[in-house]
N, C-alpha and C positions, 0 to 999 in steps of 0.2 A: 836538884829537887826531884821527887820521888814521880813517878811517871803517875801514879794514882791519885794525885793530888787532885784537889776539883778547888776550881776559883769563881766564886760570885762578886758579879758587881752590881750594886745597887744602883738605880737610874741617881741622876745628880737634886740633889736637893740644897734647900739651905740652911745655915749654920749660922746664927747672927748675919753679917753683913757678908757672909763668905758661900763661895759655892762650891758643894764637895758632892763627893761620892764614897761610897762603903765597899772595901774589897773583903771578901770572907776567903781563907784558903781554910779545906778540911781533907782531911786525909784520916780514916780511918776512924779512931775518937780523938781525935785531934784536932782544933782548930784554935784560928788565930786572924782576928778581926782589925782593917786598917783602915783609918781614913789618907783619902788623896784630895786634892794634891798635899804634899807634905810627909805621907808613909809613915802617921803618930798609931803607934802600935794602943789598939782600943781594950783589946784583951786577948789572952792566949788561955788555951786548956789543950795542956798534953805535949807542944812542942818545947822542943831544947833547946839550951843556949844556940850550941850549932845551926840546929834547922831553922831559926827563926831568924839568923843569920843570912841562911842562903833565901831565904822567903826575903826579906829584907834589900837583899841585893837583888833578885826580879825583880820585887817591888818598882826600886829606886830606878833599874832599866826599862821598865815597860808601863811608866805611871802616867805618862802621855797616852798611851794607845789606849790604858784602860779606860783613862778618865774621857776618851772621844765615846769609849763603848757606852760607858755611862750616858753621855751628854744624845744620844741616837737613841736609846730607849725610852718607852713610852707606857706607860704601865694601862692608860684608858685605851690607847689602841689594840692592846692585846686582850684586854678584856671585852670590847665589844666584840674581835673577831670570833670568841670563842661562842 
């Protein structure tokens, strides 16, 4: 994966009776949006078979760590600190 890549996680929200979170990776005009847990590809602009691939395989190895990152954020606490 491209060292320039930038990944968003969105704090965890819910889905029907399910509770996810939103990973964004962008890389230049390129991005390519995932829900976790599970890594269902939401939509892509600009990456390739390949890269969406290796985006695909981080995914699937680090879908734990993101979705704790998710689960720790707090979007009213950040907003009142500011």
């Amino acid at each position: 994966m491209n060292s320039e890549m930038k990944i968003n996680v969105s704090p965890v929200t819910r889905l029907g009776d399910k509770r996810v979170a939103y990973v964004l990776f962008t890389d230049k005009d390129s991005s390519a949006e995932f829900i976790i847990p599970g890594g269902e590809l939401l939509n892509n602009k600009g990456f390739d078979e390949k890269e969406l691939a290796e985006i695909k395989e981080y995914l699937e190895c680090e879908q734990d760590s993101l979705f704790q990152v998710a689960k720790e954020l707090n979007p009213m606490r950040s907003f009142m600190r500011d």
